[in-house]
N, C-alpha and C positions, 0 to 999 in steps of 0.2 A: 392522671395518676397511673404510674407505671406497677404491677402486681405480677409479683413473681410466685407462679403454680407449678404444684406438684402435677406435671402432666399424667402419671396413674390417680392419681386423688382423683384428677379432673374429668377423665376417662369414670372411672367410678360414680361420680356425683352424676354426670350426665345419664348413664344407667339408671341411676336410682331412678331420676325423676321420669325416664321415658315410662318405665316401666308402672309407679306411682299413679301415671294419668292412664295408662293401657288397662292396669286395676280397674279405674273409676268408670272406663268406660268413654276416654278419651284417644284412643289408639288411633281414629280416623284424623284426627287435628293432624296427626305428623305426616299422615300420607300426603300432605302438601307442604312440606318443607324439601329443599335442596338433599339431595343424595345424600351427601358429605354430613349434612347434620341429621338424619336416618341412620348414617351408619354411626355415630355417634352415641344417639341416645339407644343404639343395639337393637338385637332382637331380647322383647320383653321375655321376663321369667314366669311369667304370667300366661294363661290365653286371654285373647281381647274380648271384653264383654259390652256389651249391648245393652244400656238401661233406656228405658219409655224414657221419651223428651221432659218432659217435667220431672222427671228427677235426677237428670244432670247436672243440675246448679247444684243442689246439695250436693251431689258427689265431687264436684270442683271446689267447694268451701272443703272438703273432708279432705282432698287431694293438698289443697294448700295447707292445710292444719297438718295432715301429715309431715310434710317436704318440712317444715320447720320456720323458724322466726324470719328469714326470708321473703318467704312466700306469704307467712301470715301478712309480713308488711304489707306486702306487693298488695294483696289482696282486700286489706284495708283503703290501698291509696284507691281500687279501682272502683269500690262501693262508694267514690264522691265523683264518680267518669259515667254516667247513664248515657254518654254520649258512646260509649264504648260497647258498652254490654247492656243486652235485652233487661226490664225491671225486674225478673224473677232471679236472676246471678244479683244484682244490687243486694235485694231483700236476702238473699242467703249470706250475700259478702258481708254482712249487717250486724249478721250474728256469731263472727268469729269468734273464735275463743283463742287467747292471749296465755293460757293460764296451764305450765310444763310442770312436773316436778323440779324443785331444786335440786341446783349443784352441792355437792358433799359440802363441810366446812374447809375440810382441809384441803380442797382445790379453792376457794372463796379465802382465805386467809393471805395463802403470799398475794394474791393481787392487791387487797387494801395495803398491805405492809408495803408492797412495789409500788406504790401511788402517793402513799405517807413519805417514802423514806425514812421509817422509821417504825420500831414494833411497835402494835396495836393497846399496849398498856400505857402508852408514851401518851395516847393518843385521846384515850378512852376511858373513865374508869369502870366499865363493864356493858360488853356486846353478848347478846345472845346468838348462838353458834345457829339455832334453829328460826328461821325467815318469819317474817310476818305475810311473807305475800312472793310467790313466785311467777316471772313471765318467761316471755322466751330470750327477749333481749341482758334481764336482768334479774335481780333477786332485791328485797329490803329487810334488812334486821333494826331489831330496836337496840339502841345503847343509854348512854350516859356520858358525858361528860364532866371531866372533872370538877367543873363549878357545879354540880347536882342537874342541869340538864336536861331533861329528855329528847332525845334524838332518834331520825331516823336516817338510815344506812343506806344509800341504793349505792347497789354497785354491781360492775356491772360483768356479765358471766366469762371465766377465762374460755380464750380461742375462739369467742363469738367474732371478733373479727377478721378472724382467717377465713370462716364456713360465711360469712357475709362475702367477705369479697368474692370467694371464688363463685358463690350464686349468681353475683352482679355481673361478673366474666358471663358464667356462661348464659344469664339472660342474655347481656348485649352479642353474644355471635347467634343465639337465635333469632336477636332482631333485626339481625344484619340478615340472614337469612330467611325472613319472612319478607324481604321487602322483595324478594322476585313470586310473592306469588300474588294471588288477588286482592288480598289483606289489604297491600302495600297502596294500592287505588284509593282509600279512602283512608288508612290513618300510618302519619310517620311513625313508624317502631320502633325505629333506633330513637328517635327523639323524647315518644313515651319512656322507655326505657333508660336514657339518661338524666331526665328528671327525677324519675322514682331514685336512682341512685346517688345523684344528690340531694334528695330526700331523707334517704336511709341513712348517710355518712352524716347529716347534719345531726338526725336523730342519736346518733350514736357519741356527741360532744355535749355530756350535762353537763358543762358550764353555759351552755344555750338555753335549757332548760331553769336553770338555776337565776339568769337574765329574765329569763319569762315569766318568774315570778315573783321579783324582785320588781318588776313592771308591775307587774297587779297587785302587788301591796300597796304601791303608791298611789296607784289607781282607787282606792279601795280605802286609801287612809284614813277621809272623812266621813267612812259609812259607818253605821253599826252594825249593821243586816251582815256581813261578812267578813271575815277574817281567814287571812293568807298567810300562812306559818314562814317565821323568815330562816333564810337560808345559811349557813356558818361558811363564809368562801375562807376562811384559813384551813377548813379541812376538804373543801370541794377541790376537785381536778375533773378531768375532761372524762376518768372511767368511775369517779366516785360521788356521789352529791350525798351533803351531810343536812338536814333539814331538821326544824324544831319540830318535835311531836306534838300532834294533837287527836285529844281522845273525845268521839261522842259517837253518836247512833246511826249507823247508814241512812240514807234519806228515806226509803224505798220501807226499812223495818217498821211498818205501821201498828205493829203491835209493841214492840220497844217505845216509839214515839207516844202512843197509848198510856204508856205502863208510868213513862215518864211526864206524865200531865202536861206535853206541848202542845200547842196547838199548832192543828195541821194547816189550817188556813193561812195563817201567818209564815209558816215554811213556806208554803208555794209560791206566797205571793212576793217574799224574799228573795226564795231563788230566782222566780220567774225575774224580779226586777233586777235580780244582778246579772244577767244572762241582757238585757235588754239595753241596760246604762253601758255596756261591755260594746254591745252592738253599736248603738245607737248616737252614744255619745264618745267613747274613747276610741270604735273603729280597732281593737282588738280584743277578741273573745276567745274562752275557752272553749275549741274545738271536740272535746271528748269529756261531755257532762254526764258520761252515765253513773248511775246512781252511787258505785261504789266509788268514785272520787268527790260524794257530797257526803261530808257528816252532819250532823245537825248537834251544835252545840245549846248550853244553857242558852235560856232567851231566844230562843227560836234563830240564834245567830248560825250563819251556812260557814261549814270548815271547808273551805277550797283543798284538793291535792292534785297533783300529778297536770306538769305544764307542759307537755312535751309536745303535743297538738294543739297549736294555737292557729286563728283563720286572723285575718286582716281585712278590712273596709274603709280602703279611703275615700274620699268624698267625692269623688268621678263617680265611685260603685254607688254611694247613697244616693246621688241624683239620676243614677240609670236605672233606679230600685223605682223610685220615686215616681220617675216618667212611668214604666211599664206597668203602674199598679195605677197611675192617673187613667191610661190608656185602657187598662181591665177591668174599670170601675162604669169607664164609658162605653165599655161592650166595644169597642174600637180594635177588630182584629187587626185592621190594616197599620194602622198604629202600633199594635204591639210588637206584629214584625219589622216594621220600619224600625223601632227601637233594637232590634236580638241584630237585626244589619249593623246597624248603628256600632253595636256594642259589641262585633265582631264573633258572635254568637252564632251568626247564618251567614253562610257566604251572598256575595251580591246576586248568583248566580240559581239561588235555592228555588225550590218550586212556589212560589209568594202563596198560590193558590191551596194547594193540599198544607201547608202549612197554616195558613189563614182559616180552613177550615176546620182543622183541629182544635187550631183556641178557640175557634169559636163555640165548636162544641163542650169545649169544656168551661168556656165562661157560662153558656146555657145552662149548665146541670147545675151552677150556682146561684143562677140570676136569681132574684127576689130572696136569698138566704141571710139574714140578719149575720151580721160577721160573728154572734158569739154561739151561732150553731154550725161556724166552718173549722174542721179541724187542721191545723198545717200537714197532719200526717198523710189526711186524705188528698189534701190539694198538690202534695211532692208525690203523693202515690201517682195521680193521675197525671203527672208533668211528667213524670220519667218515659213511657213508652214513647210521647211524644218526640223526647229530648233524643233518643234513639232512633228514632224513624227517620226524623228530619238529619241527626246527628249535629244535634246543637253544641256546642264547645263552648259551653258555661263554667266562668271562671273557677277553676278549684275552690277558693274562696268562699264563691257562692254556694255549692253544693254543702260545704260546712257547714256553712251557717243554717241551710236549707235544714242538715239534719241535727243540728243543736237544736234549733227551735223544736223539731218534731221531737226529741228524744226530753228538753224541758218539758213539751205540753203534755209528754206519757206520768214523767215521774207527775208533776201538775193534777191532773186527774185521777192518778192513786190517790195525792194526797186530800183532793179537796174534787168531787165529782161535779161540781158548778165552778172548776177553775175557766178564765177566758183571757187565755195570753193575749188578746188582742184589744181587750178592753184594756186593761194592764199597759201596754203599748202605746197606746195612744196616744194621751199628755206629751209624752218620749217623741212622738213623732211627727206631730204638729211643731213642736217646739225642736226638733232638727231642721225642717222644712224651712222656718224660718231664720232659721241660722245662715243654714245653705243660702238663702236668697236676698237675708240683708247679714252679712258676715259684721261681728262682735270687731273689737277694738284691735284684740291680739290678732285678728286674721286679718285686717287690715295693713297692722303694720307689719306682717308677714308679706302681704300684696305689694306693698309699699319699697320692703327691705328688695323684692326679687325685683320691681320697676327701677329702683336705684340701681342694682348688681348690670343686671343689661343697659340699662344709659350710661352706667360709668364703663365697661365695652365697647356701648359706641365711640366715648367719649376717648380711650385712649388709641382706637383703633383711626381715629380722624386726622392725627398731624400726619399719618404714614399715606392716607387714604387721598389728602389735600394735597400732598408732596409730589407723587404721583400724578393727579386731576391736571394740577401747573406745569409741570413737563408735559404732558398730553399736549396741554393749552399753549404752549412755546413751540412744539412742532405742528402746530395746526388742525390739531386732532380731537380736540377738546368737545365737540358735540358732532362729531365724524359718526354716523350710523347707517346702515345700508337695509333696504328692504326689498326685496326680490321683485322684478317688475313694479316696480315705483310708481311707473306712471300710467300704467293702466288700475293698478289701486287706488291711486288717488282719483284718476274719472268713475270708478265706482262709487268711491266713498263721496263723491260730488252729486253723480247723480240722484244716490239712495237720501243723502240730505236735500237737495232738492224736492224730492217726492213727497217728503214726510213735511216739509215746511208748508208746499202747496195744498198737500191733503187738509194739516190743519186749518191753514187759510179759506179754503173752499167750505172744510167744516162748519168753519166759525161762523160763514158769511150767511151760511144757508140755512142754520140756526137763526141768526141775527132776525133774518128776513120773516122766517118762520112766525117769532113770538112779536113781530111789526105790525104783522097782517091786523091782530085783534085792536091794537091801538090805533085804528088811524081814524076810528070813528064814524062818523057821517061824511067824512070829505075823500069825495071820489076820485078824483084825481092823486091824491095820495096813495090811495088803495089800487089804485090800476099801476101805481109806479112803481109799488110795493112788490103787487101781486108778479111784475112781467121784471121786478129783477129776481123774484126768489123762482120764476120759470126759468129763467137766463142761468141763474146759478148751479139750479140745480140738471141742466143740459151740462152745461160744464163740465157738473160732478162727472157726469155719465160719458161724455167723451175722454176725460183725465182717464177714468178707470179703464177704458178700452185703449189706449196709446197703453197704460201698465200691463195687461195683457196681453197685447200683439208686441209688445218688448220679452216677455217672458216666452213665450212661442219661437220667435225670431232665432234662429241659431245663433253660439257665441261662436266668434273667430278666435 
């Protein structure tokens, strides 16, 4: 995607941010960037300050909350990377905050009108000028619709797409720029950094968002523990999503839930299972469950919002879930690294040992723990340093999921202090197991549809393949193959079959002889004939094995 910049804007923003992290106390990060991008981000307007090691992370979460909805992104995507950054930047990237003053109305009015084609009374029979809810990307008002309605508005902030793109510019020439220093040894930055931006630009098209929950409605049809408000696509576009309103209690408000005679037990154990059927059985979950996108409606039923973060688990990931947890169950380090190889998590080349050591200590601190006194927050706490030291490259995916589950088991425990997402789970995961291992009807004839697809492949790939074979076979060429010294190959591959045929033979005989000896009874002369072939044989043995040796010694010409 080609972006045409204001080169003074550009010059400016570059400013901003050198100066932004020189505040924080990160001035030293750019004494190792290229000249060229130094003189870039200028001499700061600031002097450089110096914070104690521990509270640098906090100042880089405050650095990116500054810089703006950019940064906050970036800084979201890198709190699921522990392969990237030590666990104390994690826990602080954890707690960003999303949440800017709103845009005026009268800058938020022509964009829905530019999106409508059409004025907002055409459209509406009454929007509140004043938001329900402000972030950095967007804003939402409530409306109306002319059938009576209740609706809600996201839409999304003018010229957030200008100040996005030009971030993304000038990320990617810094990470073009970090790849001449030491950085660049251990993680590709321009490739980090083109992800995150096709990250960002997908985030920025609700009608993706607006799919993703159009998916978990259907997902969700036959439950009652949940409901997913549906989306109106004749008023949706790619900077607008129009969604039906729903009103009830933040999940998290225990005193509201209180006041309104639900019962808390029954929310947990609702949410927790729709967090888990998500996982477990559909293989896509909402990735961002914190509390303000759960309402808790009449009936202890959970209001799902906001789909914008969603993780995925297909059934490769559930069976490599499965093996590594078989293997951590058996106390099995070597096992579990064999798996993190496996699953391209470790390179081939990792320290097998200082890594094996570390799970192993950290399965010890669990060993004999009944699973409904292990918390997942503490078990991702204590995997993160690990996943950094070693620099394990675990699937985005998985890190989601890692901290949906931790961030379910928090709201869980406000509401019900004997919640145990893993009892909860279980049923769920037995009965995935065996899914995965004896596959249902429809995965069959899915197996079935893709062995037809590749045999009918073969199958018209063969008259061309045949046509060919018979020409071969007219010029005489039809089983024509050539192997590099041929015939000293072949006296190998004669004599090593040789070797292994007499070995057996000798083997067998001298066994034979062996278990003869007892049977022969009282009759002597059997036993002396016995006895002086299994001497004979096993001479034999002993000169065969010395002719193998003195051939191994022997120089090859």
């Amino acid at each position: 995607m080609v972006i045409s910049l204001n080169p003074l804007g550009h010059l400016k923003r570059y400013r901003q941010i050198g100066s932004t992290f020189v505040r924080h106390g990160f001035g030293f990060a750019f004494q190792r960037l290229q000249p060229t991008m130094r003189r870039r981000l200028g001499r700061p307007s600031v002097e450089p300050i110096r914070f104690p090691e521990d509270e640098l992370a906090r100042h880089f979460r405050l650095a990116l909350e500054e810089l703006g909805p950019t940064f906050v992104k970036l800084g979201q995507v890198l709190s699921t990377r522990p392969d990237l950054l030590p666990p104390p930047y994690i826990e602080e990237l954890s707690l960003l905050q999303d949440s800017v003053p709103p845009e005026p109305w009268a800058d938020v009015c022509p964009v829905l009108e530019k999106e409508f084609g059409r004025p907002l009374a055409e459209v509406f029979a009454s929007i509140d000028q004043q938001p329900l809810a402000a972030a950095s990307l967007a804003q939402v008002h409530a409306a109306t619709l002319h059938d009576g309605t209740d609706v809600v508005v996201k839409v999304q902030r003018p010229n957030i797409l200008r100040v996005i793109n030009l971030d993304l510019a000038i990320l990617a020439e810094l990470a073009s720029g970090a790849q001449y220093t030491p950085l660049s040894q251990i993680y590709d930055m321009p490739a980090i950094v083109d992800q995150f931006a096709a990250t960002m630009r997908a985030e920025l098209d609700y009608r993706r968002e607006a799919r993703n929950a159009d998916r978990f409605r259907a997902s969700f049809a036959d439950e009652k523990i949940v409901y997913v408000p549906r989306v109106h696509w004749e008023h949706s576009t790619r900077r607008v999503l129009v969604m039906e309103r729903i009103r009830g209690i933040k999940i998290d408000d225990i005193q509201a839930l209180d006041a309104a005679k639900l019962d808390r037990h029954q929310i947990a154990l609702n949410a927790a299972l729709m967090v888990v059927k998500e996982v477990l059985e559909d293989g896509f979950f909402h990735a961002d469950p914190h509390p303000g996108n759960f309402l808790v409606l009449p009936g202890e039923v959970i209001g799902l919002m906001d789909y914008g973060m969603v993780g995925f688990v297909d059934n490769r990931m559930r069976l490599d879930l499965i093996r590594l947890y078989v293997s951590a169950i058996a106390f099995d380090t070597e096992g579990v690294v064999d798996q993190l190889v496996r699953m391209g998590a470790a390179e081939e080349d990792i320290n097998r040992r200082a890594l094996a050591g570390d799970i192993g200590r950290l399965l010890n601190k669990y060993r004999g723990f009944p699973l409904k006194d292990i918390r997942a927050g503490d078990v991702i706490a204590d995997l993160m340093p690990i996943a950094f030291r070693h620099q394990l490259r675990l699937p985005t995916d998985l890190w989601l999921l890692g901290k949906t589950f931790q961030m379910m088991e928090g709201v869980g425990l406000q509401l019900d202090p004997g919640f145990d997402i893993f009892e909860i789970s279980g049923p769920l995961v037995r009965r995935l197991f065996w899914r995965l291992v004896l596959p249902d009807r429809d995965t069959w004839r899915l197996s079935a549809l893709r062995w037809g697809t590749d045999w009918g492949d073969v199958a018209g790939l063969l008259p061309r393949a045949a046509s060919r074979m018979l020409q071969q076979a007219e010029r005489g060429e039809f089983f024509t193959f050539h192997i590099k010294e041929s015939a000293e190959f072949m006296a190998i591959v004669d004599q090593l079959v040789t070797r292994l045929s007499l070995s057996v033979l000798i083997a067998g005989l001298t066994l034979a002889l062996a278990f003869l000896i007892p049977q022969t009874g009282g009759n002597l002369l059997a036993r002396i004939l016995v006895v002086l072939g299994f001497i004979i044989s096993a001479a034999f043995t002993v000169w065969f094995g010395a002719v193998i040796l003195r051939s191994y010694r022997r120089p090859r010409r």
